[in-house]
GULUMBA-450165 format. One line per 10 residues: their letters; for each residue x negated, y negated, z of N, C-alpha, C. Coordinates in pm, 1 decimal. Layout:
<atoms>
a> X:Y:Z:X:Y:Z:X:Y:Z ~ ...
</atoms>
This chain:
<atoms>
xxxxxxxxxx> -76.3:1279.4:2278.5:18.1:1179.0:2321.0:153.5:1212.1:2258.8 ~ 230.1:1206.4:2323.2:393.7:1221.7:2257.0:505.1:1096.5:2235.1 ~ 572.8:1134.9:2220.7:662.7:1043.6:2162.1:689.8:904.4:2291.6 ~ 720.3:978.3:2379.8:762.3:879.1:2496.2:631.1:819.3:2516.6 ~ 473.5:868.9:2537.8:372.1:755.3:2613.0:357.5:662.9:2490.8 ~ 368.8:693.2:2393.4:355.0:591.3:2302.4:425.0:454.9:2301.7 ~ 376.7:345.4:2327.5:390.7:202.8:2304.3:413.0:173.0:2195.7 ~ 503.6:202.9:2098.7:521.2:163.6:2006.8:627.8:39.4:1969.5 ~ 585.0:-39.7:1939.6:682.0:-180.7:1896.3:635.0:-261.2:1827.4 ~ 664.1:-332.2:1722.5:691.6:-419.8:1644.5:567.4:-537.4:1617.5
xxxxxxxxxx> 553.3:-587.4:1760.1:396.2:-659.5:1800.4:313.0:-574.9:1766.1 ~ 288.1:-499.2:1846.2:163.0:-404.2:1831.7:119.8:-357.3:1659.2 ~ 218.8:-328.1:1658.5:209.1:-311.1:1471.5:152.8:-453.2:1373.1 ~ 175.2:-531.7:1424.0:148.6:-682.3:1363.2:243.0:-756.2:1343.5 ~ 379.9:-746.8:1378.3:472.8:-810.0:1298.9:493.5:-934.3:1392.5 ~ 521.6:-1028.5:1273.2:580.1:-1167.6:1327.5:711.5:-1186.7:1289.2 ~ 753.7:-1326.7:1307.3:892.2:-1364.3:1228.8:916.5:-1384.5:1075.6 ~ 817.7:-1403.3:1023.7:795.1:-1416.4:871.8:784.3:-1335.2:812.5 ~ 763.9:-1186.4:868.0:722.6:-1056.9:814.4:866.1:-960.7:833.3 ~ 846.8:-836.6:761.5:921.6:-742.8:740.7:830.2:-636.4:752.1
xxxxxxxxxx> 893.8:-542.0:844.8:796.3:-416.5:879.6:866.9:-276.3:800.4 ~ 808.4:-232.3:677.8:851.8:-127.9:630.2:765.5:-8.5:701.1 ~ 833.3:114.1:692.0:799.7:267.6:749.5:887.1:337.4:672.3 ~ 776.5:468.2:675.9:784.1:558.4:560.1:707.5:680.7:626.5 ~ 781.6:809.1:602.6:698.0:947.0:637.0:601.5:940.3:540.5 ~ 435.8:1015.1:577.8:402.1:1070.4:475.5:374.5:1187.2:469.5 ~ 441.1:1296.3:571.3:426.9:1413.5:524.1:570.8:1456.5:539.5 ~ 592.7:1594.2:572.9:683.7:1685.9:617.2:887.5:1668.1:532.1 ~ 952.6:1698.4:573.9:1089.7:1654.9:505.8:1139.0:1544.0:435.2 ~ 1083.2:1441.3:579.8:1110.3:1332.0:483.3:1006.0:1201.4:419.9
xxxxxxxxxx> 914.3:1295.7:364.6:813.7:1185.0:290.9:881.6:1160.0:163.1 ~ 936.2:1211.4:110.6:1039.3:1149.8:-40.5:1184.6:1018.3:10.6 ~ 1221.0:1028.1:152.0:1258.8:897.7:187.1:1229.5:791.9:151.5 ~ 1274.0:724.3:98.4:1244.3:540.8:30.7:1165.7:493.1:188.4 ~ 1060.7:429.8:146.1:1079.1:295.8:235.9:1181.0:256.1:319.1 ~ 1147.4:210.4:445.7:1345.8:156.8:530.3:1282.6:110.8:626.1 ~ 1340.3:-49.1:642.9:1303.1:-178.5:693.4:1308.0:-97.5:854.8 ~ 1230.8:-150.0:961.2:1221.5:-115.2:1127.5:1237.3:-304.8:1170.9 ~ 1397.2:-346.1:1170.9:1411.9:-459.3:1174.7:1388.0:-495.5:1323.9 ~ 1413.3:-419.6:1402.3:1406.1:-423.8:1544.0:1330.5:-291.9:1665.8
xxxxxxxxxx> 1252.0:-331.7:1765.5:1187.7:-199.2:1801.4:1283.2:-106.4:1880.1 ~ 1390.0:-96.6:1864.8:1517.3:16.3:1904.1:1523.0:86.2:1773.2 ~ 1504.3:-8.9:1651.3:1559.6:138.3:1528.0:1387.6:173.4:1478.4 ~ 1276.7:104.7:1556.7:1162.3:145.0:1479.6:1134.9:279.2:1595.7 ~ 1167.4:306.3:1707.2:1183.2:384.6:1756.4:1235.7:514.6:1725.9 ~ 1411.0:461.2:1708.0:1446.7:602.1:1651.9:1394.7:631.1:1522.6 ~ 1345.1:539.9:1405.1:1304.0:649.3:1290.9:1190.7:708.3:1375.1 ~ 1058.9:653.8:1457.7:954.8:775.6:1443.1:1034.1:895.9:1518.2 ~ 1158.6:843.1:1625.8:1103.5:967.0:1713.4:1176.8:1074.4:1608.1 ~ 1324.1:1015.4:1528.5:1397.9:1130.4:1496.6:1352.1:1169.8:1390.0
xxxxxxxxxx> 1188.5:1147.3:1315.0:1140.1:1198.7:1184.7:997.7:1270.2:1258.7 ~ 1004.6:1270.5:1392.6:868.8:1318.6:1451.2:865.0:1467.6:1454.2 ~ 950.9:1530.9:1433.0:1009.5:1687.5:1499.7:882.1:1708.1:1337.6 ~ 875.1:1682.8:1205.3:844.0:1772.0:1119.6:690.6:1697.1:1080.3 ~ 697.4:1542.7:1092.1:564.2:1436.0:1029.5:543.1:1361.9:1165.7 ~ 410.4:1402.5:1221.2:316.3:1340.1:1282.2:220.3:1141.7:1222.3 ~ 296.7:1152.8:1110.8:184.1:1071.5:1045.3:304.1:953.9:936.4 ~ 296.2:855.0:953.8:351.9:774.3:867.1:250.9:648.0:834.3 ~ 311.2:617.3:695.3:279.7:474.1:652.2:374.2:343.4:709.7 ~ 346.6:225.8:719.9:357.2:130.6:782.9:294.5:-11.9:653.2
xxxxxxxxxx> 420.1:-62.8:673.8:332.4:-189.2:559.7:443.5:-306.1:627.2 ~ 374.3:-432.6:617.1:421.5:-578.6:679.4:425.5:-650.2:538.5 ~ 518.6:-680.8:516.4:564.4:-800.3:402.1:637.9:-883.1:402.8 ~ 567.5:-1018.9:367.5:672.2:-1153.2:386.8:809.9:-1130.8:325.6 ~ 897.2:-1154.6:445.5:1066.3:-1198.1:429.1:1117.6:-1186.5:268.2 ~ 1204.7:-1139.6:264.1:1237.4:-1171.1:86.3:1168.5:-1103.4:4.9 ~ 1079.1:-989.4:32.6:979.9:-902.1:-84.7:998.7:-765.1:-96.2 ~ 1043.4:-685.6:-177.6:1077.8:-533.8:-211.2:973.6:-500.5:-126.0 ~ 1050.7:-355.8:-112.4:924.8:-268.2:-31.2:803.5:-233.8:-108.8 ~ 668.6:-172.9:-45.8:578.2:-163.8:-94.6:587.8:-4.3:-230.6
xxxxx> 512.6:-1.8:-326.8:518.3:60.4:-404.2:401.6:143.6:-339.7 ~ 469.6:306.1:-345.9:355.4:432.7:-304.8:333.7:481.3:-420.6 ~ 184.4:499.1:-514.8:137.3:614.6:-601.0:131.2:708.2:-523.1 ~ 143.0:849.7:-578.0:122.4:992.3:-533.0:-32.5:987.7:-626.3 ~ -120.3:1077.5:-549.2:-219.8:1111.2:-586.5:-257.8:1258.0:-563.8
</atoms>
C-alpha cells in the first residue's frame, strides 16, 4: 500500500476533541526528531508522507489536551 491508498486521518487513529495526537519516526533520518503534535489531518499527512521517502514505520501516541509529549526509552 502506498502513501496515497492509505486512509489516513485523525479518527481512524483514535483521536477525539480532548486528545492530542503525537507522531514520531521510528526508524530512518528522522527517528531522533522530538515528538510533533498532527493537530489537523492536512499536517498529519504531510509529516507521514514527507518522512515516508526513508521510515516506513512510526510511533503514534493520543494524550489528553495540556500534557507533554510521550517519553521514548531507547532499548
Amino acid at each position: 500500500m502506498n502513501l496515497h491508498e492509505a486512509d489516513i486521518n485523525l479518527r481512524v487513529l483514535g483521536w477525539s476533541e480532548g486528545t492530542t495526537l503525537w507522531i514520531r519516526a521510528r526508524m530512518g533520518s528522522k527517528r531522533n526528531v522530538f515528538w510533533t503534535i498532527a493537530s489537523d489531518n492536512e499536517l498529519l499527512r504531510f509529516l507521514v508522507g514527507s518522512w515516508a521517502h526513508d521510515c516506513q514505520e512510526f510511533f503514534f501516541a493520543l494524550r489528553p489536551k495540556g500534557l507533554p509529549p510521550p517519553q521514548t526509552i531507547r532499548v
